[in-house]
C-alpha positions as CSV (number, residue, x, y, z in Angstrom):
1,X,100.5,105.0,114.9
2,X,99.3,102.7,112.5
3,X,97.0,99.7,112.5
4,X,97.5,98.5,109.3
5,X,99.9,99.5,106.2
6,X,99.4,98.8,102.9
7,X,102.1,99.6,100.1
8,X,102.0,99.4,96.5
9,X,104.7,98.2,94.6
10,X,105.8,98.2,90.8
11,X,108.6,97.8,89.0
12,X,111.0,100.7,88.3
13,X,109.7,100.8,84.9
14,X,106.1,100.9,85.3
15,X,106.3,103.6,87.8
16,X,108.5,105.5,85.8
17,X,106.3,105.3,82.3
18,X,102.9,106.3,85.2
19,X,104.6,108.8,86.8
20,X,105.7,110.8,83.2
21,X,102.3,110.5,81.8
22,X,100.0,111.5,85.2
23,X,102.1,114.0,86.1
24,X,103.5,115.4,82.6
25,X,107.4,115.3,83.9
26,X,110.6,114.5,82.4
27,X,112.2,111.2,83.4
28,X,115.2,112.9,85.2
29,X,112.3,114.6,87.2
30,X,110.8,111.2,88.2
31,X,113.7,109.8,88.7
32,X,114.8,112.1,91.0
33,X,111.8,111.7,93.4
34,X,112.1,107.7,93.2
35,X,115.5,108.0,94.2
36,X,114.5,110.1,97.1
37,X,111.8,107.3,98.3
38,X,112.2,104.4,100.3
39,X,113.1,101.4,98.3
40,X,110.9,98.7,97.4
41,X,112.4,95.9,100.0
42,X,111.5,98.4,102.9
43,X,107.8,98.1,102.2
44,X,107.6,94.5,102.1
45,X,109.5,94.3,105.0
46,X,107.3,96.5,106.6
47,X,103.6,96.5,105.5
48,X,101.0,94.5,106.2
49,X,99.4,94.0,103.1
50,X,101.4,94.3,99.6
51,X,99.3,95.5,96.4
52,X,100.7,94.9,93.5
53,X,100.8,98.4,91.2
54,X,102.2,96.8,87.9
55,X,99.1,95.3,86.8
56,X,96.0,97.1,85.5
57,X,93.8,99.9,87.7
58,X,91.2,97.8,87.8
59,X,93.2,95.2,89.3
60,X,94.6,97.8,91.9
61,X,91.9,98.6,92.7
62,X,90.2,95.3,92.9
63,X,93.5,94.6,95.3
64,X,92.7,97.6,97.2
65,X,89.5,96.5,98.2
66,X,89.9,93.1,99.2
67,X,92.3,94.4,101.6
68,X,89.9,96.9,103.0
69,X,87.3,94.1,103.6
70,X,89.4,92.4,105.9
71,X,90.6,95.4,107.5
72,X,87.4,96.6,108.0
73,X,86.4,93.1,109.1
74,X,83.1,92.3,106.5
């Protein structure tokens, strides 16, 4: 259904600290929803393109659009 699939992936820890301050919730809270995502091995496994989320937003996103350049083939 897909033609391309990018994840983003960080260490437990980064996500955790991100998640508790976007989203203002307790770390049993976030931990809960981590535990009920797919783990990080099935993304690499699986997408096409890897970005990696433990580095700064500018670098996300600077990630994020190198990939869309080749998607989008320019």
């Amino acid at each position: 259904m897909c033609d391309e699939i990018i994840a983003v992936v960080a260490p437990v820890d980064v996500r955790l600290k991100r998640l508790i301050s976007r989203d203002g919730i307790s770390e049993s809270d976030v931990l809960m929803r981590m535990n009920a995502q797919l783990d990080e091995d099935f993304f690499r496994a699986n997408a096409d393109y890897i970005i990696d989320g433990s580095k700064p937003l500018k670098d996300v996103q600077r990630q994020f659009e190198e990939i869309m350049k080749k998607v989008m083939g320019t």
